[in-house]
PyMOL CGO cylinders between C-alpha atoms (Angstrom):
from pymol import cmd
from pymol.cgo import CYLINDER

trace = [
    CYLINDER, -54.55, -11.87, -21.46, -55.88, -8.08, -22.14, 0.3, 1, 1, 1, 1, 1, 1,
    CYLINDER, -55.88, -8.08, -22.14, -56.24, -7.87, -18.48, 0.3, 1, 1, 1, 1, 1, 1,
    CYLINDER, -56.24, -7.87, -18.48, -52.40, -8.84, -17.29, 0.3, 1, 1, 1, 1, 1, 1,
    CYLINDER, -52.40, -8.84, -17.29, -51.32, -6.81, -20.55, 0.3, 1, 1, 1, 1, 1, 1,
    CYLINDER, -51.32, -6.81, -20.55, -53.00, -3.61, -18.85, 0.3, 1, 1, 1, 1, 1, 1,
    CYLINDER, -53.00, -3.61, -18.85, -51.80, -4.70, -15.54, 0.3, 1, 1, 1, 1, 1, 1,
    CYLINDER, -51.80, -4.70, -15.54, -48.62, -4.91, -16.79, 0.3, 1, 1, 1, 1, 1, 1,
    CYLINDER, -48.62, -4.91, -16.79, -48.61, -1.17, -18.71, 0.3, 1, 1, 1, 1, 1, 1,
    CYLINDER, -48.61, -1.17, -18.71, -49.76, 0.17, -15.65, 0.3, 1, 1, 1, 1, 1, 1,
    CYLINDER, -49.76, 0.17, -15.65, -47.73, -1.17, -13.13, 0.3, 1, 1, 1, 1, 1, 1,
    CYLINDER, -47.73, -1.17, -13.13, -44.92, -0.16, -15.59, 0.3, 1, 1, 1, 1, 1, 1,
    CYLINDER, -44.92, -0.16, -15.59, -46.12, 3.75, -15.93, 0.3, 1, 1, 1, 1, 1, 1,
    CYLINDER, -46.12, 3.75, -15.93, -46.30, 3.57, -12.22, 0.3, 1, 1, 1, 1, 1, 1,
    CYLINDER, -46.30, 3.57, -12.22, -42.84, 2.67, -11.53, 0.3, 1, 1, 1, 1, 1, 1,
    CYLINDER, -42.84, 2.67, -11.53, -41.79, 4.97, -14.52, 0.3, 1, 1, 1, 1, 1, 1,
    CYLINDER, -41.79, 4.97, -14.52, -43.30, 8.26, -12.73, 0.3, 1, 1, 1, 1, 1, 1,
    CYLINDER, -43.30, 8.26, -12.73, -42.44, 6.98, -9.14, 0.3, 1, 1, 1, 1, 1, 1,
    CYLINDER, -42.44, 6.98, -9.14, -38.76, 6.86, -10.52, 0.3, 1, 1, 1, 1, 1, 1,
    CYLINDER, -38.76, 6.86, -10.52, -38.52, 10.13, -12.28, 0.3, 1, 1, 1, 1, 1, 1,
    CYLINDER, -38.52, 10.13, -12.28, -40.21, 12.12, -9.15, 0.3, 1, 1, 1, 1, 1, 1,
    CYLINDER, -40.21, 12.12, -9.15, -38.00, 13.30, -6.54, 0.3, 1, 1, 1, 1, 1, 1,
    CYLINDER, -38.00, 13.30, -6.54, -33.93, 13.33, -6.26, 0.3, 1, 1, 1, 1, 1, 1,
    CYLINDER, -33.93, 13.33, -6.26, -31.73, 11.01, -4.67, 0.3, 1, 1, 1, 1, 1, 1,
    CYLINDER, -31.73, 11.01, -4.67, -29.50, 11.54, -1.51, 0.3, 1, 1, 1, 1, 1, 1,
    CYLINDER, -29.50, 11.54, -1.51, -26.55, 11.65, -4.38, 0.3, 1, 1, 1, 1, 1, 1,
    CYLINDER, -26.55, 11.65, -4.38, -27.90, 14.55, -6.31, 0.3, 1, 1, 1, 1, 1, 1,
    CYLINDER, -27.90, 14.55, -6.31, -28.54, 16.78, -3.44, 0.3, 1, 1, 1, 1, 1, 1,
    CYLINDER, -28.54, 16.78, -3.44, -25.19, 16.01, -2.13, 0.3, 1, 1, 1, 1, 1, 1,
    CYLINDER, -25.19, 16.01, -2.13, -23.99, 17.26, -6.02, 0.3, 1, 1, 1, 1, 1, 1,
    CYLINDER, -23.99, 17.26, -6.02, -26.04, 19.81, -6.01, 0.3, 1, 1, 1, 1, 1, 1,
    CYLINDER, -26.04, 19.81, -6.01, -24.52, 21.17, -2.67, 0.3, 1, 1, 1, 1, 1, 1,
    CYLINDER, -24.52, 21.17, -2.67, -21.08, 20.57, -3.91, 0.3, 1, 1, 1, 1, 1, 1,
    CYLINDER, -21.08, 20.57, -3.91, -21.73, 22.42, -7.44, 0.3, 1, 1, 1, 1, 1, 1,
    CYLINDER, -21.73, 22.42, -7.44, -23.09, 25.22, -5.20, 0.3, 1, 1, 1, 1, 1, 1,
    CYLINDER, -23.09, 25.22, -5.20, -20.33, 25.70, -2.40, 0.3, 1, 1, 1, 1, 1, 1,
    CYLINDER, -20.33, 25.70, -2.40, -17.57, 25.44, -5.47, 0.3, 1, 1, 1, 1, 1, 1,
    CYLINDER, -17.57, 25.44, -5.47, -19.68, 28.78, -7.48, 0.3, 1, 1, 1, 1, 1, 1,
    CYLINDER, -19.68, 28.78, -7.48, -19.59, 30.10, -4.38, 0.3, 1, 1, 1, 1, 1, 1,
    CYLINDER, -19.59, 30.10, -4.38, -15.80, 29.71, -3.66, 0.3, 1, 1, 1, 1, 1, 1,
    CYLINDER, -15.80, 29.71, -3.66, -15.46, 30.77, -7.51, 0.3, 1, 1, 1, 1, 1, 1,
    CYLINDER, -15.46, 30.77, -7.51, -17.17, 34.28, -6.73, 0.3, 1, 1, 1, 1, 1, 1,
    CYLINDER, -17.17, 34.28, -6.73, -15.51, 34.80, -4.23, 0.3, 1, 1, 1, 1, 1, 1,
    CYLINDER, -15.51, 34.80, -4.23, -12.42, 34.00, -5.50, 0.3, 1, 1, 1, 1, 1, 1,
    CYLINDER, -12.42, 34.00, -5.50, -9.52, 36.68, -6.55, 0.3, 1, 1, 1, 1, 1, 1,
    CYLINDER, -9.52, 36.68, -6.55, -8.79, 37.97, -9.96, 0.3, 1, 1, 1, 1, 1, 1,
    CYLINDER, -8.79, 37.97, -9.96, -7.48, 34.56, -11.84, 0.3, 1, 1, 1, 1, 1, 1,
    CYLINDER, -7.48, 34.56, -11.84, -4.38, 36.44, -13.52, 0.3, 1, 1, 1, 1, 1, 1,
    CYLINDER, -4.38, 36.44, -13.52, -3.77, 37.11, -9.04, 0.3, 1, 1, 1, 1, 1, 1,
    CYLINDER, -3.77, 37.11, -9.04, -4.40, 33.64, -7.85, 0.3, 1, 1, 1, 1, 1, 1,
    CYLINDER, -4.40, 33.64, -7.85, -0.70, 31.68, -8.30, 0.3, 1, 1, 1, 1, 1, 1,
    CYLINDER, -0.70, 31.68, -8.30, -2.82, 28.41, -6.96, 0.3, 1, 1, 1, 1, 1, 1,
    CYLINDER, -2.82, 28.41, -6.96, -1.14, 25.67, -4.03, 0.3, 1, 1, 1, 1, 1, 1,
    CYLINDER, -1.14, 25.67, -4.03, 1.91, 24.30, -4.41, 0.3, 1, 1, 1, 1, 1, 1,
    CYLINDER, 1.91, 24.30, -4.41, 5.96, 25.32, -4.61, 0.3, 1, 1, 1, 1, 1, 1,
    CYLINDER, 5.96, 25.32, -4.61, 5.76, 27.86, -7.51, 0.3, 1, 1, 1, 1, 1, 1,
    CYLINDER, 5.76, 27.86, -7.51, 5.16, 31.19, -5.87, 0.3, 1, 1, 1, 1, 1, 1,
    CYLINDER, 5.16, 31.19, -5.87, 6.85, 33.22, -8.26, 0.3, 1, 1, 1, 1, 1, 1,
    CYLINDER, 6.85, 33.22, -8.26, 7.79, 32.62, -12.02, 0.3, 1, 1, 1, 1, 1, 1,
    CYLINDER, 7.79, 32.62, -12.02, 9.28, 35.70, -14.24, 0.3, 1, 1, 1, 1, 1, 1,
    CYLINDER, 9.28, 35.70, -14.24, 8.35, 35.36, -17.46, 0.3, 1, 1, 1, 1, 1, 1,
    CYLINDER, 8.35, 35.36, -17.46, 11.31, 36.74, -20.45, 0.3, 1, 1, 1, 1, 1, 1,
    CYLINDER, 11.31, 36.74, -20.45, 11.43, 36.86, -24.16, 0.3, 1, 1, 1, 1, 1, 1,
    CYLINDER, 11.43, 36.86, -24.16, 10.43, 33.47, -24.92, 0.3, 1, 1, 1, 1, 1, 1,
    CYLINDER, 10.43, 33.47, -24.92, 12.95, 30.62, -24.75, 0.3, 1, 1, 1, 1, 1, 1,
    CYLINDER, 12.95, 30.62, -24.75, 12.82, 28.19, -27.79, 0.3, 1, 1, 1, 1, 1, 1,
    CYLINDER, 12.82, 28.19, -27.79, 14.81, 25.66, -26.96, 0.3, 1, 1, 1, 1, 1, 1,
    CYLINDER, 14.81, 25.66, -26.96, 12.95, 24.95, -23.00, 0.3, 1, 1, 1, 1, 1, 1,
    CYLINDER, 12.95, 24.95, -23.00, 9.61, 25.64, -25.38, 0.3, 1, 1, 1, 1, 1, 1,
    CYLINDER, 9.61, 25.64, -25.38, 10.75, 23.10, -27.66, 0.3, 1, 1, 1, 1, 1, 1,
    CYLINDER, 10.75, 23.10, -27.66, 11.63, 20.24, -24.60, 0.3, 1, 1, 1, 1, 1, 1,
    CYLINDER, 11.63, 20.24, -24.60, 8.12, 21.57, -22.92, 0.3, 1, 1, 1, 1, 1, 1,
    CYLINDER, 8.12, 21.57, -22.92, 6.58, 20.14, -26.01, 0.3, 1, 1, 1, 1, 1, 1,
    CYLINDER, 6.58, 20.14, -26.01, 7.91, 16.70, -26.35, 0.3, 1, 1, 1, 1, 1, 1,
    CYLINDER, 7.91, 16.70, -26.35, 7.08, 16.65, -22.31, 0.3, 1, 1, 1, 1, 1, 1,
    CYLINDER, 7.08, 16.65, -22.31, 3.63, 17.90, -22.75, 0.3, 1, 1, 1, 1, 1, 1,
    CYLINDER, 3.63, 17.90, -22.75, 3.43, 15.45, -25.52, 0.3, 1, 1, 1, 1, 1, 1,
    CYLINDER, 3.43, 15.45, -25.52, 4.93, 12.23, -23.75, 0.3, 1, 1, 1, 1, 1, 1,
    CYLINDER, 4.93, 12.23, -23.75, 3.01, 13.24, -20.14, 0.3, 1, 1, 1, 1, 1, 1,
    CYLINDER, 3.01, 13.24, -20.14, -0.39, 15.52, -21.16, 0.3, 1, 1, 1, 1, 1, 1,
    CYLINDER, -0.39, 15.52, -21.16, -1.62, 14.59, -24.82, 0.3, 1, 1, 1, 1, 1, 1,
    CYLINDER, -1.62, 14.59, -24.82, -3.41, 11.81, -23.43, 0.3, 1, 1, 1, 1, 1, 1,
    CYLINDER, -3.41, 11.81, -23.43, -6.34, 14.04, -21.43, 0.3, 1, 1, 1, 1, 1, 1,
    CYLINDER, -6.34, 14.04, -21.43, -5.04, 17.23, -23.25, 0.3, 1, 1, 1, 1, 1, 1,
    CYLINDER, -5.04, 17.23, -23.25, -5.20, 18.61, -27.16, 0.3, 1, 1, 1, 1, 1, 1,
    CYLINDER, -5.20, 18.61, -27.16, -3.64, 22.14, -28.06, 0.3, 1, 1, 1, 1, 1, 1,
    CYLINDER, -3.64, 22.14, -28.06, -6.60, 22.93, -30.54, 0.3, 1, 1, 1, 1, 1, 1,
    CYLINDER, -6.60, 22.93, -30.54, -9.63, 22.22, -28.46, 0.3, 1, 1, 1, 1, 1, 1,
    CYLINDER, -9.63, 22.22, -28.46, -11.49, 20.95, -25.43, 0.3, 1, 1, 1, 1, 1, 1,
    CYLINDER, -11.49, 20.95, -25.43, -11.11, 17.45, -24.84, 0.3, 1, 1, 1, 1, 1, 1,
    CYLINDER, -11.11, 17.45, -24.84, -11.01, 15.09, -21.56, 0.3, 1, 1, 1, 1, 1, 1,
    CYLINDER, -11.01, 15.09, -21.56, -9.24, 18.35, -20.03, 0.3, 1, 1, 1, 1, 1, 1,
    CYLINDER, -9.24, 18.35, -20.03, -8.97, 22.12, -21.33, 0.3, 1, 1, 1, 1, 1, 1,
    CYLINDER, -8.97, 22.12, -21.33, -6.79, 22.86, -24.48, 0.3, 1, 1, 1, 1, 1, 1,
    CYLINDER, -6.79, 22.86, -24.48, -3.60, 24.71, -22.83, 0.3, 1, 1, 1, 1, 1, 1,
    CYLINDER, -3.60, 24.71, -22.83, -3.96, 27.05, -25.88, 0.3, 1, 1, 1, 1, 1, 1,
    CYLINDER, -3.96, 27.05, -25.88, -4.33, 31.09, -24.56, 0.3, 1, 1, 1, 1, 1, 1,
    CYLINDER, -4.33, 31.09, -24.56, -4.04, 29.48, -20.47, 0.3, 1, 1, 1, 1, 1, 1,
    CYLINDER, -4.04, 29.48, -20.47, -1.75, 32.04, -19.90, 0.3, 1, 1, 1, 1, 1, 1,
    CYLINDER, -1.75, 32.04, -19.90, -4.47, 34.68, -21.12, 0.3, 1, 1, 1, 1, 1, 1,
    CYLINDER, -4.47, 34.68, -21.12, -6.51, 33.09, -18.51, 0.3, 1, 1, 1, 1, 1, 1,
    CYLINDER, -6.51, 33.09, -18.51, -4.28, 32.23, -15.56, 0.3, 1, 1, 1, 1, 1, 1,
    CYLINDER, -4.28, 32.23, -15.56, -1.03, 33.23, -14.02, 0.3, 1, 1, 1, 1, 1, 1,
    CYLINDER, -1.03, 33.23, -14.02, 1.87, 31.54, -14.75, 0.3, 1, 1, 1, 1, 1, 1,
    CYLINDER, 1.87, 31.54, -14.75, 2.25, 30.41, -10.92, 0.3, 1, 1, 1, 1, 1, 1,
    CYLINDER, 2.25, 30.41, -10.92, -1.27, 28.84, -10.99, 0.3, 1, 1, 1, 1, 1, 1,
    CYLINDER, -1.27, 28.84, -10.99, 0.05, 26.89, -14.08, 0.3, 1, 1, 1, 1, 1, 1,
    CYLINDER, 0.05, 26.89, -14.08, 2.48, 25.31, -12.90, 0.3, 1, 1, 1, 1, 1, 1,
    CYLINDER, 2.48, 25.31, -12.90, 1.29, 24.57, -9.32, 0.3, 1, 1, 1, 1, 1, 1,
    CYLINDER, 1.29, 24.57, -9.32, -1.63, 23.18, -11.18, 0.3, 1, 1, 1, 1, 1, 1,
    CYLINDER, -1.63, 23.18, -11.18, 0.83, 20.92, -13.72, 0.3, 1, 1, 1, 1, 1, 1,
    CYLINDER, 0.83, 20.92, -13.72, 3.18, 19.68, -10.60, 0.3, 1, 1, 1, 1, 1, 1,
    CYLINDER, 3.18, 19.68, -10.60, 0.29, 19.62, -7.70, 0.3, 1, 1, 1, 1, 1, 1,
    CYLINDER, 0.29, 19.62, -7.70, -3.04, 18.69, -9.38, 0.3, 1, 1, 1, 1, 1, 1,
    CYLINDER, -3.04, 18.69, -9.38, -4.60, 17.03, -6.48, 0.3, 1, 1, 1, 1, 1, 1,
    CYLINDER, -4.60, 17.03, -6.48, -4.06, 19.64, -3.85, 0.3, 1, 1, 1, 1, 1, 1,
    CYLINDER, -4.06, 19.64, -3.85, -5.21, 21.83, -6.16, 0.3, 1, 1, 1, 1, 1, 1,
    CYLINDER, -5.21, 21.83, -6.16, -8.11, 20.16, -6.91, 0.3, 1, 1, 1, 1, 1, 1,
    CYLINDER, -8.11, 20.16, -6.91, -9.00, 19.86, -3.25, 0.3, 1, 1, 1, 1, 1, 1,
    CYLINDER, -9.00, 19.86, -3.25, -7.97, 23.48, -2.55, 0.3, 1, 1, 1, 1, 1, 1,
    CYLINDER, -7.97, 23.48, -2.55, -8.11, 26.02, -5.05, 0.3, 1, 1, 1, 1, 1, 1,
    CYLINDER, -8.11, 26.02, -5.05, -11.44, 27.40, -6.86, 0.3, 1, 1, 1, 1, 1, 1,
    CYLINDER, -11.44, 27.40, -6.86, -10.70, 27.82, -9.84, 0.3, 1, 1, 1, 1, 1, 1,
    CYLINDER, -10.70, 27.82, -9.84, -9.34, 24.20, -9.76, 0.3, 1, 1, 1, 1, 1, 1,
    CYLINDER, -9.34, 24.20, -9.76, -12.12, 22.57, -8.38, 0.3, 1, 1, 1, 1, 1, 1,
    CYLINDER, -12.12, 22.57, -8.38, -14.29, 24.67, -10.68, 0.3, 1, 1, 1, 1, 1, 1,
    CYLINDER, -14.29, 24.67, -10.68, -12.37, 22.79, -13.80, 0.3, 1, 1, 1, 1, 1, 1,
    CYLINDER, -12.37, 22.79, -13.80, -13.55, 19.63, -12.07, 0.3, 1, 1, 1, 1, 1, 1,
    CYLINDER, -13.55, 19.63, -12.07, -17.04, 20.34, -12.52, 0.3, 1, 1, 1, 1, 1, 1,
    CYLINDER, -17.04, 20.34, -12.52, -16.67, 21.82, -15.81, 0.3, 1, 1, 1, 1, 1, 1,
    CYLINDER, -16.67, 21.82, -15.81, -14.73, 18.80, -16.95, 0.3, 1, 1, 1, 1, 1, 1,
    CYLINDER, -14.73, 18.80, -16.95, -17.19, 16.52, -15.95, 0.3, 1, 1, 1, 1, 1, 1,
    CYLINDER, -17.19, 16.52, -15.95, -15.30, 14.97, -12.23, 0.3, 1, 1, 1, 1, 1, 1,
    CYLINDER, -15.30, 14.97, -12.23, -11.91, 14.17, -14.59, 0.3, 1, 1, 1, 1, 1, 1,
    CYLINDER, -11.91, 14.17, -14.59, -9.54, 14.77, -12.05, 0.3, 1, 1, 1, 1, 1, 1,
    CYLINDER, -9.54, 14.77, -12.05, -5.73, 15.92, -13.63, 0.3, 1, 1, 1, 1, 1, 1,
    CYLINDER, -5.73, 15.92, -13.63, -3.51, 12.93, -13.24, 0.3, 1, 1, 1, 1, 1, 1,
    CYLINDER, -3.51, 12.93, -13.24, -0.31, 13.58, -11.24, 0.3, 1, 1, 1, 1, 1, 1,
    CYLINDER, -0.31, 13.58, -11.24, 2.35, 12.75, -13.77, 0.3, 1, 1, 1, 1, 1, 1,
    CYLINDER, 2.35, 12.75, -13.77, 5.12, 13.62, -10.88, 0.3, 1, 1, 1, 1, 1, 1,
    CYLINDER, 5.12, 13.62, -10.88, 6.41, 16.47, -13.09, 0.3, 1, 1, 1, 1, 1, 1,
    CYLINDER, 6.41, 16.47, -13.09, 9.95, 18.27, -11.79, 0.3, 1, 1, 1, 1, 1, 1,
    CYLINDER, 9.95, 18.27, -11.79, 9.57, 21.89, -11.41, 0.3, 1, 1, 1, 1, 1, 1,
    CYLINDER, 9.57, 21.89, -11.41, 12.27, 22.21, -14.08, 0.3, 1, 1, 1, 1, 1, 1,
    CYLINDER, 12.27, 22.21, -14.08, 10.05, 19.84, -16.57, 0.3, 1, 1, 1, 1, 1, 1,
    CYLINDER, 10.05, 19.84, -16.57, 7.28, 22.49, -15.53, 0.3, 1, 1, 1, 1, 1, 1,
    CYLINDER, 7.28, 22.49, -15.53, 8.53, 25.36, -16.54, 0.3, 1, 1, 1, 1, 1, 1,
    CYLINDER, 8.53, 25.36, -16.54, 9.16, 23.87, -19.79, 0.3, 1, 1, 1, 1, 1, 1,
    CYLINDER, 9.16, 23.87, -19.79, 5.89, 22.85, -20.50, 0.3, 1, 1, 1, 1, 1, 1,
    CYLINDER, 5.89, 22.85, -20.50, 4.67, 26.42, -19.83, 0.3, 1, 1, 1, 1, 1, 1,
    CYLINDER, 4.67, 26.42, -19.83, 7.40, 27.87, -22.01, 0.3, 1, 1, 1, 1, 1, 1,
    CYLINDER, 7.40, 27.87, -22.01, 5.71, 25.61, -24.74, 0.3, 1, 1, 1, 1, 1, 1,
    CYLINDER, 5.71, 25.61, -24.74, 2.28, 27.08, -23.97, 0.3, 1, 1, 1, 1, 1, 1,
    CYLINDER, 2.28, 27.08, -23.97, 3.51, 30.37, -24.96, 0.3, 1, 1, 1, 1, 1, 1,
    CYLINDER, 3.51, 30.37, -24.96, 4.07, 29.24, -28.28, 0.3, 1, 1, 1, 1, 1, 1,
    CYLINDER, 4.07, 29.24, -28.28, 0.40, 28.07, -28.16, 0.3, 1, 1, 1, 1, 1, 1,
    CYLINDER, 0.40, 28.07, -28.16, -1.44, 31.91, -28.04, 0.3, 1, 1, 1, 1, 1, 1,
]
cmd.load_cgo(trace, "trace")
């Protein structure tokens, strides 16, 4: 009985060392991945420059508009609360300060394109990492339902 007890505690610290040496096939191919994306990242133009993929290439920001903030709000809360919180991190980045952080462009490409962007861009794919592989769900948002969501974020600085 001692004997197959000892047999058993070794065999067991065997297959508990030959499991933790080593990596697998999928962690080099992560590791590669997480590599080529910091690459991309420092290669990447100034953040405020890059306007991302998509059909925004320009968006002129005014005094802010209450009313399309206040519409961007019930949108953002109907379409983006889910993955998204205003006061913190959660399954994706608050939105709070984004424009302090990214153009205005890159927002809304990133709101009405996600999964280009997430293929494409580096800052996007960066997210991706840094949000643990959550990809953005396309909600199919209008460019018009776009703009009013980032009007809300402007409320959020």
């Amino acid at each position: 009985m001692k004997r197959l007890l000892n047999f058993l505690i070794i065999g067991m610290t065997v297959g508990l060392l030959a499991s933790c040496g080593g990596s697998t096939d999928k962690n080099d191919e992560t590791a590669g991945d997480n590599a080529e994306v910091k690459s991309m990242v420092e290669e990447a133009p100034d953040p405020m420059e890059n306007k991302g993929i998509g059909p925004i290439s320009s968006v002129t920001l005014g005094e802010l508009d209450q009313d399309m903030a206040n519409l961007g709000e019930e949108k953002f809360k109907a379409l983006c609360s889910a993955c998204h919180k205003t006061d913190k991190k959660f399954i994706g980045p608050s939105p709070a300060g984004v424009l302090d952080r990214r153009s205005p462009e890159w927002v809304m490409n990133m709101i009405m394109n996600p999964e280009e962007m997430i293929q494409k861009d580096p800052i996007a794919k960066q997210l991706l990492i840094d949000f643990n592989g959550a990809p953005m769900a396309n909600q199919n948002v209008s460019e018009e339902d776009a703009r009013a969501i980032l009007e809300y974020f402007r409320t959020l600085n």
